[in-house]
C-alpha positions in Angstrom: 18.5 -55.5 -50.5 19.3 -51.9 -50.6 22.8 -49.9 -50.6 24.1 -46.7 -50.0 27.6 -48.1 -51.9 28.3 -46.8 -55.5 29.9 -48.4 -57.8 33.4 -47.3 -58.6 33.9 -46.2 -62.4 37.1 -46.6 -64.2 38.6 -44.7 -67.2 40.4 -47.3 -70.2 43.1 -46.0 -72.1 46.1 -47.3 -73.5 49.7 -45.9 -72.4 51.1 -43.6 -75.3 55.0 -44.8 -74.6 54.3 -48.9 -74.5 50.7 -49.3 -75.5 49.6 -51.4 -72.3 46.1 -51.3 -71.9 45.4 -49.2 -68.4 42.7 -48.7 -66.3 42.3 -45.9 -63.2 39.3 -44.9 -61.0 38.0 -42.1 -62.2 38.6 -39.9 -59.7 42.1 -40.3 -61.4 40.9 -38.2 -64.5 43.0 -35.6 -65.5 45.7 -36.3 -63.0 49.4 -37.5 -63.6 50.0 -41.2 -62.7 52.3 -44.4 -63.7 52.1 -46.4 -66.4 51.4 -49.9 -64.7 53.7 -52.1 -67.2 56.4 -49.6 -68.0 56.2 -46.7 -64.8 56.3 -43.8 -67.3 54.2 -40.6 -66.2 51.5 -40.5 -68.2 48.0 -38.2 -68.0 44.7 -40.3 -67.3 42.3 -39.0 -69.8 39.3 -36.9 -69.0 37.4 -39.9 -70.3 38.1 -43.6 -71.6 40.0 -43.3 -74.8 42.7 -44.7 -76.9 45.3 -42.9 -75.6 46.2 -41.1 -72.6 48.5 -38.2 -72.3 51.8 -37.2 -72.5 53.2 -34.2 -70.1 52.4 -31.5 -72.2 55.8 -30.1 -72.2 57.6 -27.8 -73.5 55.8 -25.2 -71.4 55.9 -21.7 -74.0 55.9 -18.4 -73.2 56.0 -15.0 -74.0 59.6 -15.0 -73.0 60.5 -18.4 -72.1 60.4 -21.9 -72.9 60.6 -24.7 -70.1 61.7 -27.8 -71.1 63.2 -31.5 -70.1 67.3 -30.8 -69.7 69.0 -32.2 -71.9 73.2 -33.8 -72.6 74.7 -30.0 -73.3 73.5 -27.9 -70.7 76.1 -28.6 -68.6 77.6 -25.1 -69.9 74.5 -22.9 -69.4 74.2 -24.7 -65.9 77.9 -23.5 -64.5 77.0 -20.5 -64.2 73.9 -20.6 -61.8 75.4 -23.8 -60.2 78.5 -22.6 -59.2 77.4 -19.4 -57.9 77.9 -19.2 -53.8 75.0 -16.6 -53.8 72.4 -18.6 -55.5 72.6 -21.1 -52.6 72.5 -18.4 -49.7 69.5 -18.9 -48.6 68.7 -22.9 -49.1 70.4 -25.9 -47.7 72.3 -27.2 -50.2 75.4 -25.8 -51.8 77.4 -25.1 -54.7 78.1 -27.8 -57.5 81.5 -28.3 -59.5 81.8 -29.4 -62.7 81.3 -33.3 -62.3 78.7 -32.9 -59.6 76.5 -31.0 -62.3 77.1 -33.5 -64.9 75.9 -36.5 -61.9 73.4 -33.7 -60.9 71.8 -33.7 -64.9 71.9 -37.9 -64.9 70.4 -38.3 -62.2 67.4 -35.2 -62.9 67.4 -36.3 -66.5 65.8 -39.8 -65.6 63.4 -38.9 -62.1 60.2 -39.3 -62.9 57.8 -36.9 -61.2 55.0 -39.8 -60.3 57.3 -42.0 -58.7 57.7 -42.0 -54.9 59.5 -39.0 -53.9 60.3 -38.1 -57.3 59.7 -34.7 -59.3 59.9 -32.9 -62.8 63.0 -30.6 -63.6 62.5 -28.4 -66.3 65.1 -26.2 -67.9 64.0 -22.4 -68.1 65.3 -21.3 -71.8 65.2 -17.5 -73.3 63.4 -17.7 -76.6 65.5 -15.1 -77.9 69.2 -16.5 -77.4 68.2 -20.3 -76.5 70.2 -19.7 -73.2 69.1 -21.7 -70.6 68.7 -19.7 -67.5 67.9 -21.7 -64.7 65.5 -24.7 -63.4 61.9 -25.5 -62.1 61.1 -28.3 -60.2 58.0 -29.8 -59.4 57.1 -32.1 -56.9 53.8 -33.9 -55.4 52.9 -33.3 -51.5 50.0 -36.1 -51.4 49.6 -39.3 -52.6 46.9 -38.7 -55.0 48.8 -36.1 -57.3 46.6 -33.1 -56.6 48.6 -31.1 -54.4 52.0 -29.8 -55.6 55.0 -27.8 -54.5 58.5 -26.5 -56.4 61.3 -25.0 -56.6 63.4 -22.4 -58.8 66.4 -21.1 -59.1 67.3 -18.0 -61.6 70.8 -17.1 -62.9 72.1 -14.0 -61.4 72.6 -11.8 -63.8 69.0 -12.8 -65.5 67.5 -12.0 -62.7 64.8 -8.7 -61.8 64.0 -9.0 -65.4 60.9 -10.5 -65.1 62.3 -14.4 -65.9 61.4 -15.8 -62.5 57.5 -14.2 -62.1 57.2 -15.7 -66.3 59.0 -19.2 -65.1 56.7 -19.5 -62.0 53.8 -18.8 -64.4 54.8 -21.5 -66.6 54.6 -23.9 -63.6 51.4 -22.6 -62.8 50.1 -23.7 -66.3 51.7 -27.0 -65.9 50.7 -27.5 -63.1 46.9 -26.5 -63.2 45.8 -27.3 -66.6 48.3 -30.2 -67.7 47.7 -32.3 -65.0 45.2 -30.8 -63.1 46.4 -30.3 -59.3 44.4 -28.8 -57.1 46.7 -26.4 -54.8 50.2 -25.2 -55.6 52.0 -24.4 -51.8 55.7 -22.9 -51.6 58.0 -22.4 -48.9 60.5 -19.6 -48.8 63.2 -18.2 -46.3 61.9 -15.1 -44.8 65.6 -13.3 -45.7 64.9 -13.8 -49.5 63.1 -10.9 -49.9 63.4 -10.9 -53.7 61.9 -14.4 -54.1 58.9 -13.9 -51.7 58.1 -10.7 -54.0 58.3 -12.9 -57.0 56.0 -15.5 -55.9 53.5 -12.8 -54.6 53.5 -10.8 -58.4 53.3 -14.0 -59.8 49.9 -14.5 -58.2 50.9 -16.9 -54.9 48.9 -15.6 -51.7 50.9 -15.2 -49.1 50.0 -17.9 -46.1 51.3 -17.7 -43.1 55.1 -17.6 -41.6 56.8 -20.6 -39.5 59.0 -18.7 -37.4 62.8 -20.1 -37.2 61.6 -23.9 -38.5 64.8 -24.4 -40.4 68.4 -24.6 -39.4 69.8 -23.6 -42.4 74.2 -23.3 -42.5 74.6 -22.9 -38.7 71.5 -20.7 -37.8 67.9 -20.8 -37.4 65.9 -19.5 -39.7 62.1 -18.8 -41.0 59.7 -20.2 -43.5 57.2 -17.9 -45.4 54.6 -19.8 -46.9 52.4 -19.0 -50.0 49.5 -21.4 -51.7 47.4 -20.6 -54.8 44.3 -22.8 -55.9 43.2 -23.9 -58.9 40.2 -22.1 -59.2 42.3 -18.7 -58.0 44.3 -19.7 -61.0 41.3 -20.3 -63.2 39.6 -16.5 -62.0 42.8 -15.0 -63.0 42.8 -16.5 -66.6 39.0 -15.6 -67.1 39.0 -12.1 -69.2 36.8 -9.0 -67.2 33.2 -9.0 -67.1 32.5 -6.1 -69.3 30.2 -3.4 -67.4 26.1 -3.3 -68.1 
């Protein structure tokens, strides 16, 4: 008897935090998922191997580093979390002192596979070791390959180029250390600044939802920008030299 069915195939490898031996469909490959025995985020290998992967993190580059946060930057944080302006424009609002150090707890142990969960990463200078500000990632489907996030710049780093090199960072995360498939970002309309960063960094702009959001007593829209990973993939492939 005949079948049109294929079989499913499934790539081994053993978790690199506890060493429980794991198994995913390997339409998995590449993608971040949980460990089955001790829910750590791990990276499903291309292929079966010993190991799978660690988030390849710290993210490096020419002017930043992103990394996990960390018991100490409380201090570096004050100054973008207290800061009335850098919530203008988002619905949340300004954090004191102990609500950054609950903020760091709770950011320091979220897990980006989980439900509803995401990765916050530190934005650093590599000159001064001053951290700057935050990314955070987040899934949008169920199978890890679509992604959003969100970032938020000190105000006196900012127009120096740190947010277009911190988005950039994300993008390399995002795209080549656990392979998602499309990046999509919402932005108010009024934050003019931050729509032109996402646009230099390389976003396309999308489309416009016009007063979704009732954001601190008024109604307000949502530009919306999305950048694939084969977009991302053209950009990183040098010229074609002329014949």
């Amino acid at each position: 008897m005949s079948s049109n069915a294929t079989e499913e195939r499934f790539t081994d490898f053993k978790c690199p935090y506890c060493g429980f031996s794991a198994s995913f469909p390997d339409t998995h490959n590449g993608t971040a998922q949980d460990c089955p025995n001790c829910l750590e985020s791990v990276v499903v290998p291309e292929s079966s191997s010993e190991y799978g992967g660690k988030f390849p993190i710290p993210i490096r580059t020419q002017l930043l580093i992103l990394r996990q946060l960390k018991t100490g930057d409380e201090q570096d944080l004050r100054e973008l979390m207290l800061d009335e302006d850098s919530f203008r424009y988002i619905d949340w609002h300004p954090l004191d002192e102990a609500d950054i150090e609950r903020w760091l707890e709770v950011e320091r142990s979220a897990r980006l596979t989980h439900s509803g969960g995401h990765l916050c990463l530190g934005v650093e200078t590599t000159d001064s070791s001053k951290l700057i500000g935050f990314v955070s990632l987040y899934f949008t489907d169920d199978d890890h390959r679509q992604a959003g996030f969100t970032t938020m710049i000190s105000r006196s780093f900012r127009r120096r180029g740190y947010g277009t090199e911190a988005v950039c960072g994300a993008f390399d995360f995002a795209f080549t250390g656990i392979n998602v498939r499309r990046l999509a970002v919402g932005c108010d309309s009024r934050n003019t600044a931050a729509c032109g960063m996402l646009e230099k960094a390389g976003m396309r702009r999308e489309g416009e939802f016009v007063k979704d959001r009732y954001v601190k007593g008024e109604w307000t829209s949502t530009v919306w920008f999305g950048l694939l990973n084969e977009e991302y993939e053209a950009r990183r492939e040098p010229p074609r030299k002329p014949k």
